[in-house]
Kinemage of the C-alpha trace (Angstrom):
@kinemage 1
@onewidth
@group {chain A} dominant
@subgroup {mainchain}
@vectorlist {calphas} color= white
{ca unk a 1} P -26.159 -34.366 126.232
{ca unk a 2} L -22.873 -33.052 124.872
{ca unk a 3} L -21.612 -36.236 125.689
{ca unk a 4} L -23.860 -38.616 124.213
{ca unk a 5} L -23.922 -36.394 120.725
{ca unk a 6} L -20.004 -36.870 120.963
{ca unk a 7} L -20.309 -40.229 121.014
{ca unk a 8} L -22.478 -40.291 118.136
{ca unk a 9} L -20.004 -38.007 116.247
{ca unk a 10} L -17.727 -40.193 116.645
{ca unk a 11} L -19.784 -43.380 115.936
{ca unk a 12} L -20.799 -41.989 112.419
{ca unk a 13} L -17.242 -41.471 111.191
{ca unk a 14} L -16.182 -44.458 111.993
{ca unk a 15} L -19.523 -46.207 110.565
{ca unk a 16} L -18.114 -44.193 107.736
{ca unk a 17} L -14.454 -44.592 107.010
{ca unk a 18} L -15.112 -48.097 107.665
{ca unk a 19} L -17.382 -48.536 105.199
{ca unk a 20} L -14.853 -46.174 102.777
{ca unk a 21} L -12.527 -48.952 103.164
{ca unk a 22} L -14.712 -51.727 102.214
{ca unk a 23} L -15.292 -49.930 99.542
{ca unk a 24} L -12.066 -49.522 98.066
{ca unk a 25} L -10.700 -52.471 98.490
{ca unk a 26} L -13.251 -53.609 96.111
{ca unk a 27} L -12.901 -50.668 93.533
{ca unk a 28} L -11.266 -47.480 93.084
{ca unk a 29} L -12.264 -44.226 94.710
{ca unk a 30} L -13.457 -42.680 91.199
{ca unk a 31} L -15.896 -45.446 91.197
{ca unk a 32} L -17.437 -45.020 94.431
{ca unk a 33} L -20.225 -42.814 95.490
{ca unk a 34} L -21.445 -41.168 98.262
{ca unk a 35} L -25.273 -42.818 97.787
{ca unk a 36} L -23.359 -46.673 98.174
{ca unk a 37} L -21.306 -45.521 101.022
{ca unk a 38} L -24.045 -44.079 102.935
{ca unk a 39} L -26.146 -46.953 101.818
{ca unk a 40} L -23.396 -49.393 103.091
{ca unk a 41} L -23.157 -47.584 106.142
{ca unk a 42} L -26.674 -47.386 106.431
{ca unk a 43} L -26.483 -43.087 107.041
{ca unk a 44} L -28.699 -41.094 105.373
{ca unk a 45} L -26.572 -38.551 102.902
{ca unk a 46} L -27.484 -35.459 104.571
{ca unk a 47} L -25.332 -36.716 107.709
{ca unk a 48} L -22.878 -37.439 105.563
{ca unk a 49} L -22.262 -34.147 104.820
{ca unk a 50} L -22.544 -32.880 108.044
{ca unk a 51} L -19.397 -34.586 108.243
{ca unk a 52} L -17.840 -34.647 105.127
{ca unk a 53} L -17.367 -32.925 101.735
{ca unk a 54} L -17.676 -35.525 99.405
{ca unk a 55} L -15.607 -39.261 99.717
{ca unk a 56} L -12.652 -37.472 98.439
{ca unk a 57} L -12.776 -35.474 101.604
{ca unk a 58} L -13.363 -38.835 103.794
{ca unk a 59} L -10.492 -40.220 102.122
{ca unk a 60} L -8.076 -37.486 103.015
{ca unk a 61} L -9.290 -37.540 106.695
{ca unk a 62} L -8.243 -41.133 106.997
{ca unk a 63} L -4.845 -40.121 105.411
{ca unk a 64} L -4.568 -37.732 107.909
{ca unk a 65} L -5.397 -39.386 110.556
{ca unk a 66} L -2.658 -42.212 109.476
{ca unk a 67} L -0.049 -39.842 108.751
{ca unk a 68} L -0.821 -38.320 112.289
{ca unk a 69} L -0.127 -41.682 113.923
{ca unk a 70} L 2.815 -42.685 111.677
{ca unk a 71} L 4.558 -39.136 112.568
{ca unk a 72} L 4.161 -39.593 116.190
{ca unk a 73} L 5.819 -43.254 115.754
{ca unk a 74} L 8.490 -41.884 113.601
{ca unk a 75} L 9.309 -39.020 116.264
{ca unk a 76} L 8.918 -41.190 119.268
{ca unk a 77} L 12.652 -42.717 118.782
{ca unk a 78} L 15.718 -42.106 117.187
{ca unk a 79} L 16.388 -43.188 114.345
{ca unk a 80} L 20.583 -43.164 114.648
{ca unk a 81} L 20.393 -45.896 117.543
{ca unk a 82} L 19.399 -49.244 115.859
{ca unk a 83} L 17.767 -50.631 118.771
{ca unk a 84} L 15.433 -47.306 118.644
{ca unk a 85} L 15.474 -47.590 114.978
{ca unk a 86} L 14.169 -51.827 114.864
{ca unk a 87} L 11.957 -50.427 117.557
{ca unk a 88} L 10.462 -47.676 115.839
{ca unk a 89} L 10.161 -49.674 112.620
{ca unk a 90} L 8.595 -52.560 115.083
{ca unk a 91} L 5.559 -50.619 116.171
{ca unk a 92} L 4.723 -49.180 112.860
{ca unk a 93} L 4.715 -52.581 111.735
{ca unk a 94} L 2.560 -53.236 114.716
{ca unk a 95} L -0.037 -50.526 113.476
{ca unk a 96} L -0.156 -51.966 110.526
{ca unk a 97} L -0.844 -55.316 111.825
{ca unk a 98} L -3.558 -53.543 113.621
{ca unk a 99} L -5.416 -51.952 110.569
{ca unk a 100} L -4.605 -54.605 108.022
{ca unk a 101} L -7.351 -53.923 105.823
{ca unk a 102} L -7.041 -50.851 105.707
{ca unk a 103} L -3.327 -50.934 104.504
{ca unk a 104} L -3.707 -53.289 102.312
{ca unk a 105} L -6.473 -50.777 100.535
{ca unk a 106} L -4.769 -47.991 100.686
{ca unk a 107} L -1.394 -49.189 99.678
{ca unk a 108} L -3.304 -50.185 96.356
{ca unk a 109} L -2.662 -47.110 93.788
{ca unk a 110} L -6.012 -48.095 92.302
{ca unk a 111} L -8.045 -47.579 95.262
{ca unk a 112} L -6.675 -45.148 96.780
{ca unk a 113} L -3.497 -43.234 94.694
{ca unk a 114} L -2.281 -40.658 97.093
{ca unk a 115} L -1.724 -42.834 100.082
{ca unk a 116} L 1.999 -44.190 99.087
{ca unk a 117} L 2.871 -40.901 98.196
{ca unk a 118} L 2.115 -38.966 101.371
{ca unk a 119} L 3.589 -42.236 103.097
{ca unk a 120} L 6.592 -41.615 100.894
{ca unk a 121} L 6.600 -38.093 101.872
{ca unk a 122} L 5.983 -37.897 105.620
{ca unk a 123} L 8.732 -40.748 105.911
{ca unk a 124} L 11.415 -39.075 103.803
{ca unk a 125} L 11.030 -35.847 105.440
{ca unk a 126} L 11.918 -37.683 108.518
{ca unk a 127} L 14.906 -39.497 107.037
{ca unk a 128} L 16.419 -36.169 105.619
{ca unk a 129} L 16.874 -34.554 108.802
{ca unk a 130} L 20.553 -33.000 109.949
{ca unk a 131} L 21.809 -36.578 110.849
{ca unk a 132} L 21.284 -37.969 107.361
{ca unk a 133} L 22.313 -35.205 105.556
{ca unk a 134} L 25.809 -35.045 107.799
{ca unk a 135} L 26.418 -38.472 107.658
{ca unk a 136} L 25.545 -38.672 103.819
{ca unk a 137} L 26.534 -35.595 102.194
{ca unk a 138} L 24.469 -33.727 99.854
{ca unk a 139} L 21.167 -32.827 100.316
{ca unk a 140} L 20.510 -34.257 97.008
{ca unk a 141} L 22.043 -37.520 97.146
{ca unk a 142} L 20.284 -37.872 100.630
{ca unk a 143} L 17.070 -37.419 98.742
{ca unk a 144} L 18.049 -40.428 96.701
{ca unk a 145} L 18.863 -42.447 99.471
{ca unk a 146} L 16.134 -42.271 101.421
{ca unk a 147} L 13.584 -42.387 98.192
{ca unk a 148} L 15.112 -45.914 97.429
{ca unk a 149} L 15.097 -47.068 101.218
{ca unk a 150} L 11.873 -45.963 101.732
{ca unk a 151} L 10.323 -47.326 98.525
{ca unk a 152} L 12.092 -50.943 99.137
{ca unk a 153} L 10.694 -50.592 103.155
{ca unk a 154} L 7.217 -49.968 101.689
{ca unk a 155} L 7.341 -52.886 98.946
{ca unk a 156} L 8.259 -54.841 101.505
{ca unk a 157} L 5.408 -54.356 103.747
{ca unk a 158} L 3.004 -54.614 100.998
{ca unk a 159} L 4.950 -57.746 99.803
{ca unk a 160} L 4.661 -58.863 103.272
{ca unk a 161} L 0.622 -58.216 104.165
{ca unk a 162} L -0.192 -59.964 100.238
{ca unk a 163} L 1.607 -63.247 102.096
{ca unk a 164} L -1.288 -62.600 105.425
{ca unk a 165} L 1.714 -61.256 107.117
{ca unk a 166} L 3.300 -64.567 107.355
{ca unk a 167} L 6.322 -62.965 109.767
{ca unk a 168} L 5.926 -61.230 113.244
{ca unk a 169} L 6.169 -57.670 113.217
{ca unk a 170} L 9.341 -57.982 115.205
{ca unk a 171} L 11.066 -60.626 112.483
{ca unk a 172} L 9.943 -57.792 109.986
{ca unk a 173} L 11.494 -55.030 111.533
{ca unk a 174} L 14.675 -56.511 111.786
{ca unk a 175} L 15.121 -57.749 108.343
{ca unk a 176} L 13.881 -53.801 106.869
{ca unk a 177} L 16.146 -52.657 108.916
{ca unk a 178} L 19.063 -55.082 108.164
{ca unk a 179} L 18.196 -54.599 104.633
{ca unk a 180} L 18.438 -50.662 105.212
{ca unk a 181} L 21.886 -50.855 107.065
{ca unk a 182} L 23.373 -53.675 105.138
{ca unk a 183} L 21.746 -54.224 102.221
{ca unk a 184} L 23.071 -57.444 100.207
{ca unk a 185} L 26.088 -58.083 103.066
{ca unk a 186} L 22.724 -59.265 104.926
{ca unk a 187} L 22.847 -62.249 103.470
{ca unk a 188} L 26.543 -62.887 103.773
């Protein structure tokens, strides 16, 4: 019985964030309500919020969850080998691939404005670890480093799903990381 309730659990938030993303990528979160989501998702409200707050609170979850995933990729390699690096940068691209929709909502400020941010966040607390900061100097300047790699990496992937991801994942990570390492000598 556990099992099967579990299941359902499980079922509803999904029903849920799904329709969440829907949602937002036609409008922003302040215009959304929790009657049309649970209408859309065809839950009655009181479920709802068995399982949530309010779709602020959904939202957040599905951050979470993302940010979970994204910090397990980032701490899976190393980022000071290149070939760990292209491969690291590789299978978040491959994520990405996998929930295209719901990057491409959440990546939009309007739908969903704290998403880049905490993107921002989780990946430059990654980058400003011992190895940047001793092969960069100052804590400081390695905070300006990896704000403007990390903000070109992300323009680039949301330059790159607006063009139906018209590269592999794998051509992707190479050129962001190329970019990253070499930055205009790339193209010499």
């Amino acid at each position: 019985m556990n099992e099967k309730l579990d299941r359902r659990k499980k079922y509803t938030r999904k029903v849920l964030k799904e329709s969440l993303i829907t949602l937002l990528s036609k409008k922003p979160i302040t215009d959304i309500t929790v009657k049309e989501l649970c209408e859309l998702a065809d839950i009655n409200r009181s479920t709802f919020y068995t399982h949530f707050a309010d779709h602020y609170d959904l939202l957040n979850r599905i951050e979470e969850e993302i940010t979970e995933d994204m910090n397990q990729y980032l701490h899976s390699y190393s980022y000071e080998i290149e070939e760990e690096s292209i491969q690291m940068t590789e299978k978040i691209l491959q994520y990405v691939t996998e929930n295209k929709l719901m990057f491409q909502t959440l990546l939009n400020k309007e739908s969903a404005p704290t998403f880049e941010k905490r993107m921002m966040e989780l990946t430059q607390r990654f980058m400003m670890n011992k190895w940047m900061i001793d092969h960069y100097g100052k804590i400081e300047e390695t905070k300006y480093l990896s704000t403007f790699v990390i903000s070109g990496a992300i323009h680039v992937i949301k330059e790159w799903l607006e063009n139906d991801m018209d590269k592999s994942p794998k051509e992707m990570a190479l050129m962001i990381n190329s970019f990253t390492n070499y930055g205009f000598s790339y193209f010499d």
